[in-house]
DOTITOR-775778 format. One line per 3 residues: for each residue x, y, z of C-alpha. Coordinates in nm, 3 decimals, decimal comma, padded with zeros to 5 digits. Layout:
// residues N
X Y Z  ...
This chain:
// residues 686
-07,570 -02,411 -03,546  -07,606 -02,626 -03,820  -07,832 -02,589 -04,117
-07,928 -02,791 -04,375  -08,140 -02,691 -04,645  -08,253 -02,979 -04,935
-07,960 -03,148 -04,957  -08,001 -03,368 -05,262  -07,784 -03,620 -05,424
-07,697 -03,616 -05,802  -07,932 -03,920 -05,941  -07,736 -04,215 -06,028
-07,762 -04,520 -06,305  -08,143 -04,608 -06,300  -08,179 -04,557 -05,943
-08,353 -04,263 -05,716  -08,084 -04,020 -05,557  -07,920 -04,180 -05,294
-07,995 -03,866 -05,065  -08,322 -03,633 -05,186  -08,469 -03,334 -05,036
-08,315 -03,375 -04,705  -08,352 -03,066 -04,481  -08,311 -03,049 -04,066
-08,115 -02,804 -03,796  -07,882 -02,886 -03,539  -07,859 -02,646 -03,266
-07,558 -02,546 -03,103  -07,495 -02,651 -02,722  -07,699 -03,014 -02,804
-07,590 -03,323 -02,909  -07,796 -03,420 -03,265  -07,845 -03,757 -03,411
-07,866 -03,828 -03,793  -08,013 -04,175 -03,779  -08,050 -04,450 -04,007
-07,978 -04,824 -04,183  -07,734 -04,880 -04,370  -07,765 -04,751 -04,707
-08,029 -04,488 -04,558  -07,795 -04,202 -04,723  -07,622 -04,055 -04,331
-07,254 -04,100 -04,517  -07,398 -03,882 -04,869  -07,609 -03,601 -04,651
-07,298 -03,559 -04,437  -07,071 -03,545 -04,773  -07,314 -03,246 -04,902
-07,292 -03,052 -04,605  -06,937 -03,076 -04,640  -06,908 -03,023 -05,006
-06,729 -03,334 -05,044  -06,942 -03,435 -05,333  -07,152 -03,297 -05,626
-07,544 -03,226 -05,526  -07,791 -02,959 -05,456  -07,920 -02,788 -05,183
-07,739 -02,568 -04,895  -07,583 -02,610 -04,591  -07,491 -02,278 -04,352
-07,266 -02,377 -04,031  -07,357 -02,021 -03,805  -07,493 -01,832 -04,094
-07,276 -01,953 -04,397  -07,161 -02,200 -04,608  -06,866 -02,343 -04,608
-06,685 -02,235 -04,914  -06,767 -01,899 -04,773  -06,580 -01,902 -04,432
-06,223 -01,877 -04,456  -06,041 -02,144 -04,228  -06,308 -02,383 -04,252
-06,133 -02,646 -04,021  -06,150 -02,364 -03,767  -06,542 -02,390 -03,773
-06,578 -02,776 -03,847  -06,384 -03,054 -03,685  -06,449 -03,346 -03,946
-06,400 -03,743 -03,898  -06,547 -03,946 -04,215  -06,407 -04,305 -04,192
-06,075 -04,352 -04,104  -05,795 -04,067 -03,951  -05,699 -03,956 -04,293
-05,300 -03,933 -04,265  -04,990 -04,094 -04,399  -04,961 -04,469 -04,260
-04,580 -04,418 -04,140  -04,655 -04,085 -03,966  -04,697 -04,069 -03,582
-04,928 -03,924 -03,406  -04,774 -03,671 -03,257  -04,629 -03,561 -03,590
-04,965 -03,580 -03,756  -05,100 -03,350 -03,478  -04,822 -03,100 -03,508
-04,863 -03,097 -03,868  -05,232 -03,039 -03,807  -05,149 -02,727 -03,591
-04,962 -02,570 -03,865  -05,203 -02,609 -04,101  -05,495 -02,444 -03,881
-05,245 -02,182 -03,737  -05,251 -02,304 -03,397  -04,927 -02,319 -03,184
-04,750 -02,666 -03,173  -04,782 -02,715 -02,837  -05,193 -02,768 -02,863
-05,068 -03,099 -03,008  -04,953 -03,213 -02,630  -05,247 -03,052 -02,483
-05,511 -03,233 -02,707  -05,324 -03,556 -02,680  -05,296 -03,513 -02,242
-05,686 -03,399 -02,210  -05,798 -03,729 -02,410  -05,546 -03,958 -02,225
-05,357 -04,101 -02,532  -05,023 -04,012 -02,440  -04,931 -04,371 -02,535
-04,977 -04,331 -02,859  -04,760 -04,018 -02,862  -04,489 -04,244 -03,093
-04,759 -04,502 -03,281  -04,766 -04,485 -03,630  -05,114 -04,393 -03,804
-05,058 -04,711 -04,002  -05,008 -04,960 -03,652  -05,361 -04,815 -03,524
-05,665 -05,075 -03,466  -05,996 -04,917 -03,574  -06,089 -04,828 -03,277
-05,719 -04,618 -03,180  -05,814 -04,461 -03,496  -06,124 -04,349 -03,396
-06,018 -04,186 -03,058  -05,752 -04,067 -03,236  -06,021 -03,888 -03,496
-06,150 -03,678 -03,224  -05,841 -03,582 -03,112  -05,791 -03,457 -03,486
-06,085 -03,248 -03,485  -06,042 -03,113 -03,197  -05,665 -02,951 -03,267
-05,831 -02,604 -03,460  -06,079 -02,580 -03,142  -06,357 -02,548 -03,343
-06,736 -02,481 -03,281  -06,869 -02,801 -03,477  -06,801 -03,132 -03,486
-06,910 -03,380 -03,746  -06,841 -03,735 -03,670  -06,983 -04,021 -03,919
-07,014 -04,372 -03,695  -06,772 -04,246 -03,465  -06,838 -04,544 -03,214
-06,901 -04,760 -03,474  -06,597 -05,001 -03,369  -06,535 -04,908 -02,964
-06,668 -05,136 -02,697  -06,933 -05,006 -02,522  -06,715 -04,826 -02,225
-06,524 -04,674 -02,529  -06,839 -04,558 -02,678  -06,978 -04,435 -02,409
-06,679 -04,207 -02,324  -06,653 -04,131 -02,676  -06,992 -03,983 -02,665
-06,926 -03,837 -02,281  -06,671 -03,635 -02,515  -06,908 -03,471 -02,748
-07,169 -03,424 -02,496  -06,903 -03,206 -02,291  -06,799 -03,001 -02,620
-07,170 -02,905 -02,680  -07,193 -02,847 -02,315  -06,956 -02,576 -02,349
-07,171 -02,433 -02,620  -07,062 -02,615 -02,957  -07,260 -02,818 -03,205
-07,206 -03,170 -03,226  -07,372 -03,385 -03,490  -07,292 -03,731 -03,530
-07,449 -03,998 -03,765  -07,550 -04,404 -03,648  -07,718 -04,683 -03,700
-07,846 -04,752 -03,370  -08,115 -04,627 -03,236  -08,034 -04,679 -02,846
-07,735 -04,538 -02,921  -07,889 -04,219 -03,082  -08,209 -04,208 -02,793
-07,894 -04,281 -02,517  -07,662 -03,977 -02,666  -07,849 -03,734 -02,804
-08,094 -03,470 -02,750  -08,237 -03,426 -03,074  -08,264 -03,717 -03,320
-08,345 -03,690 -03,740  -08,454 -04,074 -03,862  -08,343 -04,120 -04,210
-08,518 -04,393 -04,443  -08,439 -04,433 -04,828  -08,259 -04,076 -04,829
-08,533 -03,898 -04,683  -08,647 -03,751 -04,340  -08,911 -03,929 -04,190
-08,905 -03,851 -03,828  -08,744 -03,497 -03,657  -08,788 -03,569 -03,323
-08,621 -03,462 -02,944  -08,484 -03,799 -02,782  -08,712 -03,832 -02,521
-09,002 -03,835 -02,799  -08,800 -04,065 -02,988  -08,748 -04,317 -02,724
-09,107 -04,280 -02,647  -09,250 -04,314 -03,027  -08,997 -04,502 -03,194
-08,858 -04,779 -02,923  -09,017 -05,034 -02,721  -08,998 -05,077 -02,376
-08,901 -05,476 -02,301  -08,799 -05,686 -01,997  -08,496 -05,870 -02,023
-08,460 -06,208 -01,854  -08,187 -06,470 -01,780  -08,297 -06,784 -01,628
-08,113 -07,142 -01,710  -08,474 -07,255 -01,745  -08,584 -07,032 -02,028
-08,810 -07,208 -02,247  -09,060 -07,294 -01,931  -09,034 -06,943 -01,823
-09,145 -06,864 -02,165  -09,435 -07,093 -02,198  -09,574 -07,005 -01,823
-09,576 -06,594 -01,955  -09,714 -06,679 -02,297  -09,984 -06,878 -02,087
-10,041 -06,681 -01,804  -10,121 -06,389 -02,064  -10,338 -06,589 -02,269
-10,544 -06,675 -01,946  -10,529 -06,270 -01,856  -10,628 -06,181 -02,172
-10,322 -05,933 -02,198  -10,088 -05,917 -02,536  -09,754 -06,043 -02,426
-09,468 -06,126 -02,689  -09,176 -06,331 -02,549  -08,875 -06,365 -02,781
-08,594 -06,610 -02,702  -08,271 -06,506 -02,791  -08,068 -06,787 -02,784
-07,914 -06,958 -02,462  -08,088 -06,840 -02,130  -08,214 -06,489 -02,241
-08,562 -06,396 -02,305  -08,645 -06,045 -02,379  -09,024 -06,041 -02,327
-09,228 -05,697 -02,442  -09,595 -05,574 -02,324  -09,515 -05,708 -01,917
-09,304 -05,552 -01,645  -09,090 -05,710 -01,442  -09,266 -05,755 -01,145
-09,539 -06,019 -01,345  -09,212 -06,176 -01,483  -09,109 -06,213 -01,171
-09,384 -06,340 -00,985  -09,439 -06,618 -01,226  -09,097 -06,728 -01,191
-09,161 -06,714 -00,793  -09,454 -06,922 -00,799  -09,354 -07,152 -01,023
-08,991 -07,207 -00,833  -08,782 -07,104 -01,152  -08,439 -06,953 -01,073
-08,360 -06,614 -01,221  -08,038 -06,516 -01,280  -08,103 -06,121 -01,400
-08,454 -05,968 -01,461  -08,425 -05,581 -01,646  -08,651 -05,329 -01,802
-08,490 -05,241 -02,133  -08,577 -05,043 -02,447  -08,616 -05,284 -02,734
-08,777 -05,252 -03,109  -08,733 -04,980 -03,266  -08,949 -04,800 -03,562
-08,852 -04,795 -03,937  -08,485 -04,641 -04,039  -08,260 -04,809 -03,812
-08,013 -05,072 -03,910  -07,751 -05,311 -03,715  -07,534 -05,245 -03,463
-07,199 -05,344 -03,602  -07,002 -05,708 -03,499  -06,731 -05,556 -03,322
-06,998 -05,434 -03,085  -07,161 -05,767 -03,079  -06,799 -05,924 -02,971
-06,806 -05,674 -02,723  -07,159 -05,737 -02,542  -07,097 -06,104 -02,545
-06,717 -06,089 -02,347  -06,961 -05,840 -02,096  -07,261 -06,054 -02,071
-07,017 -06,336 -02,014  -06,812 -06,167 -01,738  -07,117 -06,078 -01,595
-07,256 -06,440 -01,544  -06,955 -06,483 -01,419  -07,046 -06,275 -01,096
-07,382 -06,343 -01,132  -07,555 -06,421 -00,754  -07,561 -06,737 -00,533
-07,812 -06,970 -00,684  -08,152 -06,974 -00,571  -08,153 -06,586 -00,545
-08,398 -06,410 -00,749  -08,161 -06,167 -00,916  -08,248 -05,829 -00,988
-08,093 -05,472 -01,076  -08,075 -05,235 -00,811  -08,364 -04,932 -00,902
-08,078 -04,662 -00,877  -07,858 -04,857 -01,075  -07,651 -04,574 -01,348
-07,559 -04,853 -01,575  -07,709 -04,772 -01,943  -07,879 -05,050 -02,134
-07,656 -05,161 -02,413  -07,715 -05,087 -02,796  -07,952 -05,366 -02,939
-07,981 -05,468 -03,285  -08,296 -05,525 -03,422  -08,438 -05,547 -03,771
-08,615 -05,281 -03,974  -08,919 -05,346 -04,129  -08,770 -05,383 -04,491
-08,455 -05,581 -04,395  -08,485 -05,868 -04,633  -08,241 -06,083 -04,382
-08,453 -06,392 -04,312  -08,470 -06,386 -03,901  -08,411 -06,665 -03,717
-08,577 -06,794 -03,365  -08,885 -06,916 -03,236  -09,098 -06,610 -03,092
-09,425 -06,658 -02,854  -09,639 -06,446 -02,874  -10,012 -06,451 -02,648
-10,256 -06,178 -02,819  -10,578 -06,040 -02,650  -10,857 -06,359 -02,690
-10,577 -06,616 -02,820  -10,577 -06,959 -02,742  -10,268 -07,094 -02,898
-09,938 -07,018 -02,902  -09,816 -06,861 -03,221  -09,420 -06,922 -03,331
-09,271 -06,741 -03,590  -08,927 -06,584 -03,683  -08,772 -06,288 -03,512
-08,454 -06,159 -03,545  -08,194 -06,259 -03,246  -07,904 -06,037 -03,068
-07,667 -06,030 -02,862  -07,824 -05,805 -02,566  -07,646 -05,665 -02,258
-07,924 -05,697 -01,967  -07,791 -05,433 -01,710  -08,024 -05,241 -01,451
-08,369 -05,096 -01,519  -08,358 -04,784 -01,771  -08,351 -04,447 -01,620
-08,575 -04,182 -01,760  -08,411 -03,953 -02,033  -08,274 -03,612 -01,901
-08,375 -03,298 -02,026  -08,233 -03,139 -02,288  -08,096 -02,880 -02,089
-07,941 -03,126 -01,870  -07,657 -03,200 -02,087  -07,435 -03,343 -01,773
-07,675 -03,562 -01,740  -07,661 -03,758 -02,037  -07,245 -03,763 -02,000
-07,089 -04,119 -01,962  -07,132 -04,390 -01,639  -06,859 -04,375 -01,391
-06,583 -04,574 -01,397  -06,700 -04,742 -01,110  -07,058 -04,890 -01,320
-06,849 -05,037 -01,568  -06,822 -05,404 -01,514  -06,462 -05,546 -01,494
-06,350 -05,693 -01,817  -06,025 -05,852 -01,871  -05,754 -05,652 -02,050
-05,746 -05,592 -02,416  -05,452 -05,526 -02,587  -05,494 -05,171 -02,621
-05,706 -05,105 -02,329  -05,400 -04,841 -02,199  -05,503 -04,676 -02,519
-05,860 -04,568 -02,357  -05,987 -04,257 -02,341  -05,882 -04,128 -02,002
-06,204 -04,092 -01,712  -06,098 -03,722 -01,691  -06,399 -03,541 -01,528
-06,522 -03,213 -01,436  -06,761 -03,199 -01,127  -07,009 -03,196 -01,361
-06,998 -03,601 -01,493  -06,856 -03,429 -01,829  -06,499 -03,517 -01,974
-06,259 -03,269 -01,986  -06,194 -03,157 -02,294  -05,858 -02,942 -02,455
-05,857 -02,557 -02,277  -05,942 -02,333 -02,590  -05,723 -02,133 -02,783
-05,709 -01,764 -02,937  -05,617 -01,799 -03,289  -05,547 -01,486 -03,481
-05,784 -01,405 -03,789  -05,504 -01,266 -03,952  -05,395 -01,517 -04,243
-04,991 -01,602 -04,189  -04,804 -01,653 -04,476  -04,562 -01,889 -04,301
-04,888 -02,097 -04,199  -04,859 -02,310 -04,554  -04,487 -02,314 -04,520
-04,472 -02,471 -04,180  -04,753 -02,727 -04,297  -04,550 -02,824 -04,579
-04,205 -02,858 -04,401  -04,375 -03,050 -04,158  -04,551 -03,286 -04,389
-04,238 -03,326 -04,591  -04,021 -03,401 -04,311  -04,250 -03,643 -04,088
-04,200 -03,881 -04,312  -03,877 -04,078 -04,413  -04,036 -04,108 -04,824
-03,822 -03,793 -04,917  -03,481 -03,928 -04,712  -03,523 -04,304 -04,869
-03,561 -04,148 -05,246  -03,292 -03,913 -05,164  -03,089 -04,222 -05,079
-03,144 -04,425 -05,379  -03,103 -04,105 -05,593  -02,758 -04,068 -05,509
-02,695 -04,460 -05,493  -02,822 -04,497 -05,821  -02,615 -04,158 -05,989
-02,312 -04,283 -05,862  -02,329 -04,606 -05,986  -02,421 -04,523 -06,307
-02,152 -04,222 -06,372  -01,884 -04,522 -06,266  -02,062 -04,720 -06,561
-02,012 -04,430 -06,797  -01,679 -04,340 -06,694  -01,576 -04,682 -06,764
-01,745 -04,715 -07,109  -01,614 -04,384 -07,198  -01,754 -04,130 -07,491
-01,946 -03,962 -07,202  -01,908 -03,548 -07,187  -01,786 -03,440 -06,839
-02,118 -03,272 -06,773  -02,317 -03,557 -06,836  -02,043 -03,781 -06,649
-02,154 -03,535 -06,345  -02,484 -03,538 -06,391  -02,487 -03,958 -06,408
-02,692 -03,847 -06,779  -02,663 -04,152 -07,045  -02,783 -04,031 -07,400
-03,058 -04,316 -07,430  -03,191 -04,194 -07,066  -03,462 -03,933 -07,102
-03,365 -03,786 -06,764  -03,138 -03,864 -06,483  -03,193 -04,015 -06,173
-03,142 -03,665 -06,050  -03,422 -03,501 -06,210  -03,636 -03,823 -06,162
-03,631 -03,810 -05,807  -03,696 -03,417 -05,770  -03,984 -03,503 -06,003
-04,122 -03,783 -05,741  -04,071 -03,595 -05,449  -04,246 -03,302 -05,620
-04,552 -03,581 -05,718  -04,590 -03,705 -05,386  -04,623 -03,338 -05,238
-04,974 -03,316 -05,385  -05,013 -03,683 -05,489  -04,993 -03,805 -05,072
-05,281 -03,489 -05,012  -05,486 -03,691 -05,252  -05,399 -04,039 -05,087
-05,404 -03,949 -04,726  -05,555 -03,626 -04,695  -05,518 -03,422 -04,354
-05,695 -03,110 -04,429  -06,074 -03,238 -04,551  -06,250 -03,009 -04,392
-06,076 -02,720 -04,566  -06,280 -02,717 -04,915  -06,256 -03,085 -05,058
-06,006 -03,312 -04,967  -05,716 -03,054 -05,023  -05,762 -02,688 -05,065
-05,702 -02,525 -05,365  -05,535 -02,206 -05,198  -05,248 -02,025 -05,364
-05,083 -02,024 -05,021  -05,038 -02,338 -05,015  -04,885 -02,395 -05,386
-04,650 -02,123 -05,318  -04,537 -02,341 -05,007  -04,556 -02,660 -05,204
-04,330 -02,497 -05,483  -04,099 -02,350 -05,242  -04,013 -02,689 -05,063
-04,020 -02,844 -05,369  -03,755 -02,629 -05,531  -03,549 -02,633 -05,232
-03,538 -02,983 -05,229  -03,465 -03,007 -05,588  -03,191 -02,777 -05,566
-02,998 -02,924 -05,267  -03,077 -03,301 -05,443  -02,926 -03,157 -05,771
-02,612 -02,997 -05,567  -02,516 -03,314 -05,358  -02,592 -03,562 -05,706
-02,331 -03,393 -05,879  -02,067 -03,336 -05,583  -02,122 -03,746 -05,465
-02,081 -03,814 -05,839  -01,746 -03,636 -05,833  -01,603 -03,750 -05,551
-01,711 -04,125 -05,630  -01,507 -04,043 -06,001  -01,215 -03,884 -05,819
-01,231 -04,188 -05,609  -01,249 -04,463 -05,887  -01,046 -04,280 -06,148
-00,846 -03,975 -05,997  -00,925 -03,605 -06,010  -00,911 -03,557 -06,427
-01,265 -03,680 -06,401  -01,369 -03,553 -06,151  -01,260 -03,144 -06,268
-01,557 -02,902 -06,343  -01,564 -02,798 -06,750  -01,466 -02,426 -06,840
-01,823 -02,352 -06,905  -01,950 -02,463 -06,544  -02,142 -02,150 -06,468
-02,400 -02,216 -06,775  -02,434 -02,590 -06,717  -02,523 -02,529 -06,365
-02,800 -02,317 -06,402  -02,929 -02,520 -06,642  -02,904 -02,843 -06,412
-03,074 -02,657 -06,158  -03,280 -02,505 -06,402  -03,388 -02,893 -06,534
-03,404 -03,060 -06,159  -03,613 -02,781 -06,039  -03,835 -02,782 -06,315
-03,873 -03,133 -06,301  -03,958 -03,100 -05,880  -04,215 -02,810 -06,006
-04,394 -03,054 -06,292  -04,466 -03,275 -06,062  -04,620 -03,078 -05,779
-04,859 -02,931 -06,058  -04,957 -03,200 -06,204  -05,045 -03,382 -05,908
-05,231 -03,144 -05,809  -05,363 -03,112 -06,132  -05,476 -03,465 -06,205
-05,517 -03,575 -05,814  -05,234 -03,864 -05,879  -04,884 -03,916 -05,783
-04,849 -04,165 -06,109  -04,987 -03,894 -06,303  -04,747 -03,645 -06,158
-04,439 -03,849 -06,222  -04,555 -03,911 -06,610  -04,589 -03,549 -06,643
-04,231 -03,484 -06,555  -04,096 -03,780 -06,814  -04,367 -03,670 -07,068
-04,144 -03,348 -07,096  -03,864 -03,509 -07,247  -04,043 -03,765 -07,431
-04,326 -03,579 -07,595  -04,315 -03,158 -07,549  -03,935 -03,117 -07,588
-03,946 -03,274 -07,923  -04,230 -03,134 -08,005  -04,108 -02,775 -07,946
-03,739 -02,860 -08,132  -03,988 -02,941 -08,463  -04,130 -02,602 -08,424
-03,832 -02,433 -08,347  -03,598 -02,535 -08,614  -03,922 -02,563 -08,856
-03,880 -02,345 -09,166  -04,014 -02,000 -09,082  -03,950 -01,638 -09,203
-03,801 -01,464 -08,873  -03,627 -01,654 -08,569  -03,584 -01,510 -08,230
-03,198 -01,546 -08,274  -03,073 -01,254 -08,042  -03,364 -01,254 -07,811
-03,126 -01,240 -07,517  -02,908 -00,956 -07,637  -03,198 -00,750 -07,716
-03,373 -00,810 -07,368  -03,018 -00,698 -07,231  -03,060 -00,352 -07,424
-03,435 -00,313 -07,322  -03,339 -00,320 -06,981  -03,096 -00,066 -07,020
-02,983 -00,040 -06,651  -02,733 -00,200 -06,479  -02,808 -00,447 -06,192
-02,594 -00,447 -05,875  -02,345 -00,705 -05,855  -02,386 -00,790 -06,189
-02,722 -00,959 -06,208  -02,785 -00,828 -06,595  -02,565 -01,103 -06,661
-02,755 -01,398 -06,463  -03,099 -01,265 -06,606  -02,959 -01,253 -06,976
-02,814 -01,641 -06,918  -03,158 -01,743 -06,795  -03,312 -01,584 -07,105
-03,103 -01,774 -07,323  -03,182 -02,080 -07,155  -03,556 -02,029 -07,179
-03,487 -01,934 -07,537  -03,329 -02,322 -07,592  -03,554 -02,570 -07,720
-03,563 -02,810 -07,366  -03,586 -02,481 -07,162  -03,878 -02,337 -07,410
-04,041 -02,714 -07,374  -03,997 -02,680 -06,980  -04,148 -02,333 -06,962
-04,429 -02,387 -07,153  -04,502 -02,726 -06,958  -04,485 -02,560 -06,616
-04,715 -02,281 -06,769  -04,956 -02,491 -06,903  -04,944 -02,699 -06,578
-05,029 -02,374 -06,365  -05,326 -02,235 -06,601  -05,466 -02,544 -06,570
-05,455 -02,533 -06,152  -05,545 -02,154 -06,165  -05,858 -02,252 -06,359
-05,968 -02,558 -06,190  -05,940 -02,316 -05,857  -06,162 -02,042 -05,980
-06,445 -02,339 -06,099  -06,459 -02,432 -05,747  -06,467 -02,130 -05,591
-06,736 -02,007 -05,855  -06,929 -02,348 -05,786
C-alpha cells in the first residue's frame, strides 16, 4: 500500500509549485491511476514519493518511508523514463548485474527474461533498444528484486496498442497476486480501461479521487463511432433528424469517413442510414470526451491506430452490408485523444451540433483524432475482478503486418485466469551480504569493455613513450619504467587508474541502475568499500603489467641494460603502487563526491598540479621542529616485532606518507572521504 501524504514541490522562479498539496492512497492488490496533461505535475509527485527530488510532504510504501526501509529496490520496482543502464551493456548483463545488487541469485535474470518472452533480446545492447524494447525491458527491470510495488511513469507511453495492452495485462496480474501497482498517464481511456482506482491531476493538484467505473461514468462520454464513405450526408441527416426530435445530438467529423457522434445510440444512427440507403462500413459505441486533467495520447500511438484502422478497412465487409460489431465482441476501444478544457491548441474541424429547440446547424472547431472504432464497450469489471480487466486474447487482436521488432513482444503467456504470467517469486535473505556490493561492482566493471579499451591504450601509450625517453636519454631507470617524463604531471599509468576509478561512480551518475535505492545511487559504505576494492585491484594489476610491458618493449628495442630493475626496487615499487592506487582511489571519491566523471579525473591531476606543491611549500617552509625521524620513532612505539618481517613494510609506508607527494596524496584521499562521509549522513538525516 501506497501512501502519499502532501507531497509538495519546492516553488520555482515566479511560478506556483509545480506539484502542491498532493495527497491520495493506492491500495495493494489494485491497479491505481495517477492521471493527468502534460505538465499536470504526474513526473514531480512520482519524484517525491521516491525522494528523487527536494519537496515536502511524506510518502509511506506499507507503513514507511523509503529512506527508512533497508533494500528499498526490494519494496519498489521503479521505471522513470528510459531503462537507466550503460548503452553498450546487454541485457542479460544488465539483469545479472541487477541481481547482485538486490541480492537475488543470477539465475532470476533467465527466469524474468523467459516469463516476459524477451529471450531475443538476451544479447541486445541497452543502447540498440527502440523505445518501446526499452520499455518492456523496464518491467523486466523492476521486476528482478520481486518486489511488492511497482511504479511505472508512462509506461505504455510508446507501445502499440497490443503492446500496451499486454503491458498493462502485466501489472494487472502482479496486483492480482497481491502487489501494488501505480502507474501515471495521460489518457484517460487508458487509465478508465486499466485501472481500478483513478486520481485526476490538474495544475499539481488533486481534483478528482475516483474508482474507474465512477470515472468512466463522471468524467468520459459515451459516443458512437461511425464509418461510412458518405459521411458528411450521414452527418447532416443526424444533425437534422435531431433538430426535428428535439433531442441534443453533437456529430463531430474526424477527418475522412469517420464520424464520432455523442448524445444517440447506435441503433438511431443506424436506422437513418437504413432509410436513407447510406452504406455503413462500421457503427460502435465508444467512450469519448473526457473531463478536465487529461492530455494527448502520444504520436507513436497515433501511428499505431492509423496502420490498425487501415488494416481493418482492409477486411472491412462486402459492400452494401450494414456493418456492425458483434455485442460480445472482447475487443477494447482504443485510447482517444481529446482536448482539455485549457489546451490553448487551436482545434481544427467542422463540428454539428443540433441542441434542444435549434433550428440551424451550428459549426465550430473541435479537436480531431485518430480513433480506433472496434466493437461496442463492455461494462467495467469490478474491482475485485482483477482477471477481468487483464489483456484481449491473442485471437481479438486484428492482424497487422510485421514490425521490425514485433519478435520482441511481450509473450501471450497466460494463466487460466486471462492474467500473464509473471516471474515465480523468490526468498531473499534479510541478512545484508557483504559480498552483495562486491559482486555488483565486478559485474558492472566487467560488462563493459570501457575498462579493457583504457587498459589497452594505457599500455600502448607507456610503451611508446618509455621508447621516446630511452632514445632521448637523461631519463632515470625508474621513470624509464614507469613511461614518467619530468614535464608530465603523471603517467599514463596513474592516468588511467584515475579514469577507471572516475567512471566507477561517474557511469552511476550517467546511467544509473540502482534508482530506487535512495537517489540515483546509494550512498552506502558497502558499496564504497566495493568500489575501492575493485578500484585498487585494478590499479594495482594496471601499474604491474605498465611497468613489465615497458620493460620488455626496452629489452626489446635496446637490450636488457635498460630493461634491469634499480638496487632500490623494493621502495620505488611501493611507491608506484602507492601513486597508481591512490590515483584509482581519487577518482572513485571524487566522483562520487561531485556526481561527475570529468570532475573525478581533474581531482586525480589536481593532486600533482595544485596539493602536492602546495604541501612541499609547507613542508620545507621555515618552522621550529620538523618531523625528521617520524618513521624511526613509529618503529620504537610499536615495539613488537611483526611476523615475517612486516615492521619493516609498515615503517617504509610511513616514510612514504611522511614525503611531500605521499603527505599531498593522503591528505587528498582524506579530504575526499570526509567530504562523502558527510554528504552521507545529510541525507540520511534529511
Amino acid at each position: 500500500m501506497i501512501q502519499a501524504f502532501g507531497l509538495t514541490s519546492n516553488p520555482r522562479k515566479e511560478l506556483p509549485p509545480a506539484v502542491d498539496d498532493v495527497s491520495f492512497e493506492a491500495r495493494a492488490g489494485r491497479v491505481t491511476a495517477l492521471l493527468g496533461a502534460s505538465g499536470a505535475g504526474k513526473t514531480t509527485a512520482l519524484r517525491l514519493m521516491l525522494e528523487l527530488q527536494h519537496g515536502r510532504g511524506l510518502t509511506y510504501f506499507r507503513g514507511r518511508p523509503l529512506h527508512r526501509i533497508a533494500h528499498p529496490s526490494r519494496e519498489v520496482g521503479v521505471l522513470l523514463g528510459d531503462v537507466p543502464g550503460h548503452p553498450a551493456r546487454t541485457v542479460r548483463g544488465h539483469l545479472r548485474m541487477l541481481c547482485a545488487a538486490a541480492g537475488v541469485p543470477v539465475r532470476r535474470a533467465d527466469e524474468v527474461l523467459e516469463s516476459l518472452g524477451l529471450e531475443s533480446l538476451r544479447d541486445e545492447r541497452l543502447g540498440t533498444l527502440s523505445r518501446g524494447m526499452d520499455r518492456r525491458l523496464g518491467l523486466a527491470c523492476a521486476l528482478v528484486p520481486d518486489p511488492h510495488t511497482l511504479v511505472f511513469d508512462d509506461p505504455a507511453g510508446a507501445l502499440s496498442v497490443q503492446d500496451a495492452r499486454r503491458l498493462h495485462g502485466a501489472l494487472r496480474a502482479h496486483a492480482a497476486q497481491g502487489g501494488t501497482v501505480l502507474f501515471s498517464t495521460a489518457d484517460p481511456k487508458e487509465a478508465a480501461r486499466s485501472a481500478d482506482h483513478v486520481v485526476t491531476l490538474e495544475r499539481g493538484r488533486v481534483v478528482a479521487d475516483q474508482e474507474a467505473t465512477e470515472f468512466s461514468r463522471t468524467r468520459l462520454r459515451p459516443r458512437v463511432a461511425v464509418r461510412s464513405p458518405h459521411a458528411v450526408r450521414l452527418a447532416a441527416l443526424v444533425a437534422k433528424e435531431a433538430r426535428t426530435a428535439r433531442r441534443s445530438v453533437e456529430v463531430v467529423p474526424e477527418g475522412g469517413n469517420r464520424l464520432a457522434v455523442y448524445g444517440s445510440t447506435c441503433a438511431d444512427i443506424g436506422e437513418t442510414a437504413f432509410r436513407h440507403g447510406i452504406l455503413v462500413h462500421q457503427l460502435a459505441d465508444e467512450v469519448g470526451d473526457m473531463g478536465a486533467g487529461a492530455g494527448a495520447v502520444p504520436a507513436a500511438r497515433h501511428r499505431e491506430r492509423r496502420e490498425t484502422d487501415g488494416d481493418r478497412a482492409q477486411g472491412a465487409g462486402t459492400p452494401g452490408a450494414l456493418r456492425s460489431s458483434p455485442a460480445g465482441s472482447s475487443s477494447p476501444p482504443s485510447a482517444v485523444s481529446q482536448p482539455s478544457p485549457g489546451d490553448a491548441t487551436p482545434p481544427t474541424g467542422p463540428r454539428v451540433s443540433a441542441a434542444d429547440g435549434g433550428t440551424d446547424t451550428d459549426v465550430s472547431a473541435c479537436g480531431t483524432a485518430n480513433r480506433k472504432t472496434p466493437g461496442p464497450r463492455q461494462a467495467p469489471a469490478p474491482a475485485d475482478a482483477p482477471a477481468a480487466r487483464g489483456p484481449a486474447a491473442p485471437d481479438a487482436v486484428p492482424h497487422r503486418a510485421p514490425r521490425p521488432f514485433s519478435a520482441l513482444t511481450l509473450r501471450a503467456a497466460r494463466s487460466r485466469d486471462g492474467a500473464v504470467a509473471l516471474p515465480p517469486p523468490i526468498s531473499v535473505r534479510s541478512a545484508p551480504s557483504p559480498l552483495r556490493p562486491l559482486r555488483y561492482e565486478l559485474r558492472r566493471a566487467l560488462g563493459v569493455g570501457t575498462g579493457f579499451v583504457t587498459g589497452a591504450a594505457v599500455l600502448l601509450v607507456s610503451a611508446v613513450t618509455a621508447v621516446v625517453l630511452a632514445r632521448v636519454g637523461h631519463t632515470p631507470q625508474a621513470r624509464l619504467l614507469a613511461a614518467w617524463p619530468r614535464e608530465l604531471p603523471l603517467p599514463p599509468a596513474a592516468l588511467g587508474a584515475g579514469l577507471l576509478g572516475a567512471l566507477a561512480f561517474g557511469d552511476e551518475f550517467r546511467h544509473p541502475a540502482l534508482a530506487a535505492d535512495r537517489g540515483t545511487v546509494p550512498r552506502r559504505m558497502g558499496l564504497l568499500t566495493a568500489k575501492l576494492l575493485v578500484s585498487a585491484a585494478t590499479a594495482l594489476l594496471l601499474g604491474v603489467l605498465t611497468v613489465g610491458c615497458d620493460a620488455e618493449v626496452l629489452r626489446l628495442f635496446y637490450g636488457s641494460e635498460l630493461a634491469g630493475l634499480p638496487a632500490d626496487w623494493p621502495e620505488l615499487s611501493a611507491g608506484w603502487l602507492g601513486l597508481v592506487v591512490g590515483c584509482a582511489w581519487s577518482g572513485v571519491l571524487a566522483a562520487g563526491v561531485f556526481r561527475s566523471t570529468t570532475a573525478g579525473l581533474a581531482a586525480v591531476v589536481a593532486v600533482p598540479v595544485a596539493v602536492v606543491p602546495l604541501v612541499q611549500k609547507v613542508w620545507e617552509g621555515p618552522s621550529v621542529r620538523t618531523a625528521a625521524g617520524f618513521p624511526m620513532r613509529v618503529r620504537e612505539v610499536l615495539l613488537t616485532q611483526w611476523p615475517f618481517g612486516g615492521e619493516r613494510y609498515v615503517a617504509e609506508m610511513l616514510r612514504l606518507i611522511a614525503q611531500p607527494v605521499g603527505g599531498a596524496m593522503t591528505l587528498w584521499l582524506t579530504a575526499l572521504l570526509c567530504v562523502y562521509l558527510l554528504m552521507t549522513l545529510r541525507n540520511r538525516v534529511r
